[in-house]
C-alpha positions in Angstrom: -22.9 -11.0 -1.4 -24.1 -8.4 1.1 -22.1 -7.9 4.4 -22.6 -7.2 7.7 -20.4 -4.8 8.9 -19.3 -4.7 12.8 -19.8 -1.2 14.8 -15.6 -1.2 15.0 -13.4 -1.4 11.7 -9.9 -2.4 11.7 -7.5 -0.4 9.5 -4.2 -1.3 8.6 -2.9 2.0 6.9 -0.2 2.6 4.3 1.1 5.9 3.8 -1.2 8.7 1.4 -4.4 10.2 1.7 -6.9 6.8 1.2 -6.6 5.9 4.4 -7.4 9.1 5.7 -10.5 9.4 3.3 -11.7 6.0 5.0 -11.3 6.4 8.8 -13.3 10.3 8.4 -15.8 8.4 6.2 -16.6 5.9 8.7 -16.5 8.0 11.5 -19.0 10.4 9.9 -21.6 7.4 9.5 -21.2 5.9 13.1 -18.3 3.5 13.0 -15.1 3.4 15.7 -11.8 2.4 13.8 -8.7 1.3 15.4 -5.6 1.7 13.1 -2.5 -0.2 12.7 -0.2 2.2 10.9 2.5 1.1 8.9 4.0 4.7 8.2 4.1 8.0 9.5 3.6 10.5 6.7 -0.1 10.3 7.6 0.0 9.2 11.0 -0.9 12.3 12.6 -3.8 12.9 10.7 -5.5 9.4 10.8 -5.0 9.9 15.2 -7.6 12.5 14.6 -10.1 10.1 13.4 -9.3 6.7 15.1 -10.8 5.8 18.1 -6.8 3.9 18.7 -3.9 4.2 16.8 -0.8 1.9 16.8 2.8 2.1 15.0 3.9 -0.9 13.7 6.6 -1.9 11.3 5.0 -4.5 8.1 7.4 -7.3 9.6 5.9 -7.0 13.0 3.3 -10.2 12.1 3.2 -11.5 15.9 2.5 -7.4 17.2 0.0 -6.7 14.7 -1.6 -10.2 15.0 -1.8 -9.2 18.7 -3.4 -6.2 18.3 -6.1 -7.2 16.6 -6.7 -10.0 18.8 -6.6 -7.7 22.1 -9.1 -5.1 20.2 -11.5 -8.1 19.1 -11.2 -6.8 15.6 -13.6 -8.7 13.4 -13.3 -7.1 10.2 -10.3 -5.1 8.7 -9.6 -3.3 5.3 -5.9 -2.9 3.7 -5.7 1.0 2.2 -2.6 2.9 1.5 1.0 2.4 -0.3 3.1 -0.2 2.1 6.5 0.1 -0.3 7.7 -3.4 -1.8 11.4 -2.6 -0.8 10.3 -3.1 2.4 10.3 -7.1 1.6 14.2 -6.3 1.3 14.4 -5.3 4.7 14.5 -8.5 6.4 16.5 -7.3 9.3 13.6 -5.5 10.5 11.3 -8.5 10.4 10.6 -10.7 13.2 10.9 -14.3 13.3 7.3 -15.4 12.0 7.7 -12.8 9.3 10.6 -14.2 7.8 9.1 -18.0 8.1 6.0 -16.3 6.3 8.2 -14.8 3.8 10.3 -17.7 2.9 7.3 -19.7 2.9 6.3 -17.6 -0.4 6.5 -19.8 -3.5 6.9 -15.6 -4.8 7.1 -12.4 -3.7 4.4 -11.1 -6.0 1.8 -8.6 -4.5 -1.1 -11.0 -5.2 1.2 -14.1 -3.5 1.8 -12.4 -0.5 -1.3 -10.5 0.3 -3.5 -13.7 -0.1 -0.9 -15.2 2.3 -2.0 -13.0 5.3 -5.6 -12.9 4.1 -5.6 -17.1 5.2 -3.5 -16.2 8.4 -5.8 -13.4 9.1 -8.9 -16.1 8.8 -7.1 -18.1 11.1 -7.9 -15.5 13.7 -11.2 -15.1 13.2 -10.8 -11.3 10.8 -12.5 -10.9 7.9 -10.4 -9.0 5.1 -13.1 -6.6 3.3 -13.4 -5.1 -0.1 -11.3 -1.7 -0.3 -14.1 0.4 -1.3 -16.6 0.0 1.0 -16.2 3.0 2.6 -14.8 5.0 -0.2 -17.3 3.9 -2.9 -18.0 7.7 -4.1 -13.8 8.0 -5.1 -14.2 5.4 -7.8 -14.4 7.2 -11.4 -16.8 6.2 -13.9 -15.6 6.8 -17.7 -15.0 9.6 -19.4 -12.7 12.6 -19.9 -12.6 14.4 -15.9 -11.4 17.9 -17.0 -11.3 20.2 -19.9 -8.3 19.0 -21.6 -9.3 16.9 -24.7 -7.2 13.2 -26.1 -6.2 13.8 -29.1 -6.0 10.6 -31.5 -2.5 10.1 -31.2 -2.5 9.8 -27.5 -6.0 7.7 -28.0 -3.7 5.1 -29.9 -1.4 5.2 -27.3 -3.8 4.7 -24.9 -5.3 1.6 -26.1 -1.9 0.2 -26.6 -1.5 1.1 -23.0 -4.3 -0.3 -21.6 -3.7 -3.7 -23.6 -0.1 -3.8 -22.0 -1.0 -2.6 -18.6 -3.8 -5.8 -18.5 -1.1 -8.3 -19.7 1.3 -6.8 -16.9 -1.7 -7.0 -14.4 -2.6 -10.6 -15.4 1.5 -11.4 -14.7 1.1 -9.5 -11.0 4.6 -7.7 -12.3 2.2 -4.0 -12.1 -0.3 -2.2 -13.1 1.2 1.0 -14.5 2.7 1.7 -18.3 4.3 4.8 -19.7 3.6 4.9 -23.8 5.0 7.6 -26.2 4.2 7.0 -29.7 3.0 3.8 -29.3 6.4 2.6 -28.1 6.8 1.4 -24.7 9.0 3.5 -22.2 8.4 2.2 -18.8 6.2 -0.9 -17.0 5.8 -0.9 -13.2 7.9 -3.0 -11.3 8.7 -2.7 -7.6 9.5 1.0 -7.6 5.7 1.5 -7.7 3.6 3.9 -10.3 5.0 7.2 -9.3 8.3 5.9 -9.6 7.3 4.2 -12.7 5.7 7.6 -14.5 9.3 9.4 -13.6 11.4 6.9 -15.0 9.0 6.3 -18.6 8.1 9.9 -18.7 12.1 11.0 -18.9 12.7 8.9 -21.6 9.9 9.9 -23.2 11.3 13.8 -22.9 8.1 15.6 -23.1 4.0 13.9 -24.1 4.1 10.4 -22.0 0.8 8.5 -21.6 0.4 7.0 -18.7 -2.3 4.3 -18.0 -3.1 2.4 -14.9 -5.8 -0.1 -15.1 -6.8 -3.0 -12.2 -5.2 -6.6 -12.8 -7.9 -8.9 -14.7 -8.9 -11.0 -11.8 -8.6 -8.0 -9.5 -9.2 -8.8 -5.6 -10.7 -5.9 -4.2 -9.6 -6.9 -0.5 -6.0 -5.2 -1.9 -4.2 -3.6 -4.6 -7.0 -0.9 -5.9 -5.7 1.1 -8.3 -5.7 4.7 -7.3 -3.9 8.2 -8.6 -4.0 11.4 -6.8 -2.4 14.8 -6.5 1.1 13.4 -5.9 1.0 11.0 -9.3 -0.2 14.2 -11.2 2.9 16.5 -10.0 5.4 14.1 -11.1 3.6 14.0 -14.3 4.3 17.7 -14.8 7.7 17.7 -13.5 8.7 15.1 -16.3 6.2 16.6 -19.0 3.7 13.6 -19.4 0.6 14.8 -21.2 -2.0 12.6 -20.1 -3.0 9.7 -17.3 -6.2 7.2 -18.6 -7.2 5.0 -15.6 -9.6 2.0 -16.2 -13.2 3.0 -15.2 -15.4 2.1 -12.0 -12.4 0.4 -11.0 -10.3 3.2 -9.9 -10.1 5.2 -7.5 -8.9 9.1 -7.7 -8.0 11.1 -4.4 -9.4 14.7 -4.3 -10.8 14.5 -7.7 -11.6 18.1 -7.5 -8.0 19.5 -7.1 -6.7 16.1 -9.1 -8.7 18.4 -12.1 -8.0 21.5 -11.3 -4.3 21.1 -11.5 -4.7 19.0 -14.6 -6.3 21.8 -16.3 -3.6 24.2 -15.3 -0.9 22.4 -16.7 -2.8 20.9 -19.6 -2.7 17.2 -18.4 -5.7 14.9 -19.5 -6.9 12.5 -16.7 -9.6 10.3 -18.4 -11.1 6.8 -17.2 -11.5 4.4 -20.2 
């Protein structure tokens, strides 16, 4: 189904680059984007590209509501990490959060997010697909740099991938770390980078990481996505290879994501 997009795009805006990569992508092909930003490591940077740019904390549900009401924003995407600890921090949360989140029959990712997709319908915004304006990140198959599988970490992969799918089709994560077809880590709240450093110690040296998208995927949240920062801590705890699921990932500065994987003898490959 083919949409219409509005002239101004709402943002709300994890932290990392994606977000970033979105609001300079629309800008270059005409659109204004006001951003709601949920953290600050790439708050600067998105002020650059945003027509208006406001600092909110997730729990702030009446603020941010109100924002998008006094901008008349129509249409709205979901990119960037917003950490699942921050569902601990209740404190900060004001009083229609907390209704909202007791409310939750679970605290799952897919639970809560389709929670304020309905309240956001409510007010007249339309949750779009992820990708819409970051279509050309998303990695068809195939090995992306120089360094070969070999078919002992092939094995491992397919294990991987298998696992990763039954984890996705719980909503516990999307992330596994294999070594020798044994399983040494599966993503849980601490998220994939934490995930990779945790599996990848035990491991020692050689981890194979896979990420893949959940089987009933929505693509208004949760894409899965790897960039420079998932390939450092990779090297710092020796893991030898990352497959992601193909044309349904998305990899941030593939160039340099490649570059640096060839360096340091990492395979990136989308399966």
């Amino acid at each position: 189904m083919s949409i219409t997009l509005e002239n101004k795009q709402g943002l709300i805006a994890g932290d990392g680059i994606l977000p970033i990569r979105m609001v300079q992508h629309a800008k270059e092909n005409g659109f204004e984007v006001v951003c709601i930003s949920l953290a600050q490591d790439n708050y600067s940077e998105l002020k650059k590209y945003c027509s208006k740019i406001y600092s909110c904390h997730p729990g702030e549900v009446d603020r941010i509501e109100n924002i998008l009401k006094d901008e008349e924003i129509k249409q709205l995407t979901f990119l960037g990490k917003v950490h699942k600890k921050v569902l601990l921090q209740l404190n900060k949360f004001d009083k229609r959060a907390v209704e909202f989140i007791k409310a939750a029959v679970r605290l799952n990712d897919d639970q809560v997010m389709l929670m304020i997709v309905e309240e956001l319908q409510k007010i007249g915004v339309e949750v779009l697909d992820q990708t819409i304006f970051i279509k050309n990140l998303m990695i068809p198959a195939g090995v992306l740099g120089k360094v070969k599988p070999t078919k002992e970490q092939m094995d491992d992969v397919n294990y991987g991938f298998w696992l990763a799918k039954e984890m996705g089709r719980l909503d516990v994560g999307q992330s596994v770390v294999i070594k020798d077809k044994m399983i040494m880590a599966v993503e849980a709240l601490e998220g994939t980078d934490a995930c990779i450093k945790r599996g990848a110690k035990l491991a020692k040296s050689g981890a194979v990481v896979v990420k893949v998208s959940k089987p009933k995927q929505d693509k208004r949240f949760d894409i899965p996505a790897i960039g420079m920062r998932t390939l450092k801590g990779m090297h710092r705890k020796k893991a030898s290879l990352i497959a992601v699921e193909a044309n349904e990932t998305i990899i941030v500065d593939q160039e340099k994501v490649i570059e640096y994987a060839n360096k340091h003898n990492i395979v990136v490959m989308a399966v």
